[in-house]
Chimera marker file (.cmm) of the C-alpha trace (Angstrom):
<marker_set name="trace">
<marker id="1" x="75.978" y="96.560" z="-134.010" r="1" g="1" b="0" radius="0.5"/>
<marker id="2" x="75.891" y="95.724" z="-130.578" r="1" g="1" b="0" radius="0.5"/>
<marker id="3" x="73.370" y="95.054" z="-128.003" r="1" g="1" b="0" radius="0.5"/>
<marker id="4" x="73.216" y="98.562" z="-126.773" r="1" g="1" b="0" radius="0.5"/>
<marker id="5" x="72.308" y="99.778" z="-129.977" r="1" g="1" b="0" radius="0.5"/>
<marker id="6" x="69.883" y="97.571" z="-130.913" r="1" g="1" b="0" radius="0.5"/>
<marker id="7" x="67.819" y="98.524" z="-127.450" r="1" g="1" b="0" radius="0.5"/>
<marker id="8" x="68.273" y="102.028" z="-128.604" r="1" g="1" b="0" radius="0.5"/>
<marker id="9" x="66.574" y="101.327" z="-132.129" r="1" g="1" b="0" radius="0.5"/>
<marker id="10" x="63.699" y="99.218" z="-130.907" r="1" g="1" b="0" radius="0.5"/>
<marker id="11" x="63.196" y="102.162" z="-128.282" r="1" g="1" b="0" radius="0.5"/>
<marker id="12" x="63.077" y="104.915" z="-131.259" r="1" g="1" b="0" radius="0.5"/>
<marker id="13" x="60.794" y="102.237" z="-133.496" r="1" g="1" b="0" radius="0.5"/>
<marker id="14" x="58.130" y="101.810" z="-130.614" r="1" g="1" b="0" radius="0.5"/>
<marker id="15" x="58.634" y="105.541" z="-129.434" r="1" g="1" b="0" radius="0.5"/>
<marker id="16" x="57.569" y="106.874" z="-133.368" r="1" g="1" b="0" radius="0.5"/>
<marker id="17" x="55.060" y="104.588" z="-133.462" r="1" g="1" b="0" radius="0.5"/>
<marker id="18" x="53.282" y="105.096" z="-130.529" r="1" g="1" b="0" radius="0.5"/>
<marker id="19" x="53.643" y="109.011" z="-131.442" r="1" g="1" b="0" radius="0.5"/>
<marker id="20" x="52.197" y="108.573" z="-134.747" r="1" g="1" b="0" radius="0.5"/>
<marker id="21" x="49.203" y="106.432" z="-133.307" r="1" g="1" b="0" radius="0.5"/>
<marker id="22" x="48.456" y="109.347" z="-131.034" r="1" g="1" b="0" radius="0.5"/>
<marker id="23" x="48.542" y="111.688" z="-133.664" r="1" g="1" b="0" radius="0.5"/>
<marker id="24" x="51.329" y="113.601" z="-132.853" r="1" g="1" b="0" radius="0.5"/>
<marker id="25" x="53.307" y="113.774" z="-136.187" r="1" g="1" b="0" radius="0.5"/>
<marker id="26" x="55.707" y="116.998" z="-135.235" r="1" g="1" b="0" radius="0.5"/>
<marker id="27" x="57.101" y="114.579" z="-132.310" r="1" g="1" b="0" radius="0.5"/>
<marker id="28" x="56.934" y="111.501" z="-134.743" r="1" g="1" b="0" radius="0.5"/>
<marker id="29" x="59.009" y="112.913" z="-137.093" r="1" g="1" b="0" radius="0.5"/>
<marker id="30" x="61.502" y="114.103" z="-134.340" r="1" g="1" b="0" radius="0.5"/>
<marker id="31" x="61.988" y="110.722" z="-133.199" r="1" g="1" b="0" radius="0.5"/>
<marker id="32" x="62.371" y="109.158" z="-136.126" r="1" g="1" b="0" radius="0.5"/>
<marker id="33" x="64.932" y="111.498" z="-137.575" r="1" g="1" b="0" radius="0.5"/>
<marker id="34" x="67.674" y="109.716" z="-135.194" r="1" g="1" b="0" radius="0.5"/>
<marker id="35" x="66.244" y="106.203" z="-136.118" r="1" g="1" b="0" radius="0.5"/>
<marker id="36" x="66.631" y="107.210" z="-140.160" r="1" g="1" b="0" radius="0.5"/>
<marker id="37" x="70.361" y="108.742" z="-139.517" r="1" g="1" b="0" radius="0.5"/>
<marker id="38" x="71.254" y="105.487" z="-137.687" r="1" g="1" b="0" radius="0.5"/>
<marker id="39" x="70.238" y="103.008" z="-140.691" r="1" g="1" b="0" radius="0.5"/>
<marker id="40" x="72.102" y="105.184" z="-142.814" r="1" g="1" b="0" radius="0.5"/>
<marker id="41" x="75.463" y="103.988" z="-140.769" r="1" g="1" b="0" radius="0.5"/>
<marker id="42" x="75.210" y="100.362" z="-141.423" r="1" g="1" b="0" radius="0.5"/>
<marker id="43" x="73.716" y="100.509" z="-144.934" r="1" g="1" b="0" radius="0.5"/>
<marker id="44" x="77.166" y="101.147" z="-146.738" r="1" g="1" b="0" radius="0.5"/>
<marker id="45" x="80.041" y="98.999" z="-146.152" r="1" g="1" b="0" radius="0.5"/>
<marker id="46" x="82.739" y="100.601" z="-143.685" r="1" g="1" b="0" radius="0.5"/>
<marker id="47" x="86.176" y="100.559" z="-145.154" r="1" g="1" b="0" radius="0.5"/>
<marker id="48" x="88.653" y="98.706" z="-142.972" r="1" g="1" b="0" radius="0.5"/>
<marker id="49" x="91.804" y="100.316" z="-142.465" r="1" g="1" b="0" radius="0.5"/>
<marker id="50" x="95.183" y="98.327" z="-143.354" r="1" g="1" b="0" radius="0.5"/>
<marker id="51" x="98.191" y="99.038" z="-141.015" r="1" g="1" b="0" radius="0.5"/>
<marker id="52" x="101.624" y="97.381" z="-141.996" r="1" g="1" b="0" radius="0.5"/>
<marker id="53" x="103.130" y="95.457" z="-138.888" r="1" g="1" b="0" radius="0.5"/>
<link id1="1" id2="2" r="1" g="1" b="0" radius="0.2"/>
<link id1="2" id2="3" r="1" g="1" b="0" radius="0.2"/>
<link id1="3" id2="4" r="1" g="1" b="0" radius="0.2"/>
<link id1="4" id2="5" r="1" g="1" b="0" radius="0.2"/>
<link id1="5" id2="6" r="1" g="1" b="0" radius="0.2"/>
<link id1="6" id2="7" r="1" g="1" b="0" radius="0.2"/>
<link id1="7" id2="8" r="1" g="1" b="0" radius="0.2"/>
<link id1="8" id2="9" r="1" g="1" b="0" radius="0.2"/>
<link id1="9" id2="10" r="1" g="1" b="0" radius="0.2"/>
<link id1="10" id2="11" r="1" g="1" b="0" radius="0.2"/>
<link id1="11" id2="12" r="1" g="1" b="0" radius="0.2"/>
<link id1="12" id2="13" r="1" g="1" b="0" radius="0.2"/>
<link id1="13" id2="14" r="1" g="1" b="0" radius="0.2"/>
<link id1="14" id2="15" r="1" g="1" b="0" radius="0.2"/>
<link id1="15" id2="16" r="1" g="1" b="0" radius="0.2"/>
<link id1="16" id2="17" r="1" g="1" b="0" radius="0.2"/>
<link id1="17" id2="18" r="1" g="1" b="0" radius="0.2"/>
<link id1="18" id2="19" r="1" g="1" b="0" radius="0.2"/>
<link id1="19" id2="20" r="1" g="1" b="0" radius="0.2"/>
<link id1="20" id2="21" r="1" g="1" b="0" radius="0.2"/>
<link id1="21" id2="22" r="1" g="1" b="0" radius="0.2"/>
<link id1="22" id2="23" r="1" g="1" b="0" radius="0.2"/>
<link id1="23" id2="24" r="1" g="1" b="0" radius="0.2"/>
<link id1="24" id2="25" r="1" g="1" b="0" radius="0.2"/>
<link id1="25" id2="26" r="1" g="1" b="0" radius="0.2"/>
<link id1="26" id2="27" r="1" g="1" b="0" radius="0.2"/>
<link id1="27" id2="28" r="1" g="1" b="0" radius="0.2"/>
<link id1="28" id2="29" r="1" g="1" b="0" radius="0.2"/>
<link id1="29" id2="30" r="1" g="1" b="0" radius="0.2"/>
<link id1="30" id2="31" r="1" g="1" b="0" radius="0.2"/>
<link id1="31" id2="32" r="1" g="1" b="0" radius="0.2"/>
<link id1="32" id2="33" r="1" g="1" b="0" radius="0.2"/>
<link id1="33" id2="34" r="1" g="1" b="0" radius="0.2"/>
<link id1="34" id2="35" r="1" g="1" b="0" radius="0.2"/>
<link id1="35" id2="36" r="1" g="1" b="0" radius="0.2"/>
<link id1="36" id2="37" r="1" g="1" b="0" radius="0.2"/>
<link id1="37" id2="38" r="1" g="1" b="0" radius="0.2"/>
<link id1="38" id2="39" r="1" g="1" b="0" radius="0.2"/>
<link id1="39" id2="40" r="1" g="1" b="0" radius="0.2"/>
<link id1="40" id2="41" r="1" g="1" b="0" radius="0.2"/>
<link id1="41" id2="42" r="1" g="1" b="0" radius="0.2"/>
<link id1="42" id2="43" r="1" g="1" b="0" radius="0.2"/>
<link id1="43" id2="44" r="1" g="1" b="0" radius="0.2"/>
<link id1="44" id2="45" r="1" g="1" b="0" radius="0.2"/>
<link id1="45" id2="46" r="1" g="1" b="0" radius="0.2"/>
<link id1="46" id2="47" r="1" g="1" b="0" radius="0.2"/>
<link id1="47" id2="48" r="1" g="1" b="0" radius="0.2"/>
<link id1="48" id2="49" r="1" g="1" b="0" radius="0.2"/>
<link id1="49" id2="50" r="1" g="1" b="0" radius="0.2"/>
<link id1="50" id2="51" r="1" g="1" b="0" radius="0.2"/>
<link id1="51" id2="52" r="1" g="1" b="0" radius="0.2"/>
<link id1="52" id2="53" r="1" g="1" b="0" radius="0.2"/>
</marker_set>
C-alpha cells in the first residue's frame, strides 16, 4: 500500500464518519462502500507470479 492510498482511506474513514454523525446514512453508506471494497484487496494474500529467466 502506498502513501497515496493510505490518504485516500483516511479521507473515506473521516468522510463516513462525519456523514454518519450528521445523520445522513444514504451518503454514509455510499462512502463507505469504496472504503469496504478496498480492505477486501489487501485482506487475501496476492499470488506472485514466477517468470523463468
Amino acid at each position: 500500500m502506498n502513501e497515496t492510498e493510505c490518504l485516500a482511506y483516511v479521507a473515506l474513514f473521516i468522510l463516513t464518519i462525519l456523514l454518519l454523525l450528521t445523520n445522513h446514512l444514504i451518503l454514509a453508506t455510499v462512502a463507505i462502500v469504496p472504503y469496504v471494497l478496498a480492505s477486501f484487496k489487501y485482506s487475501f494474500p496476492q499470488k506472485k507470479s514466477t517468470t523463468r529467466q
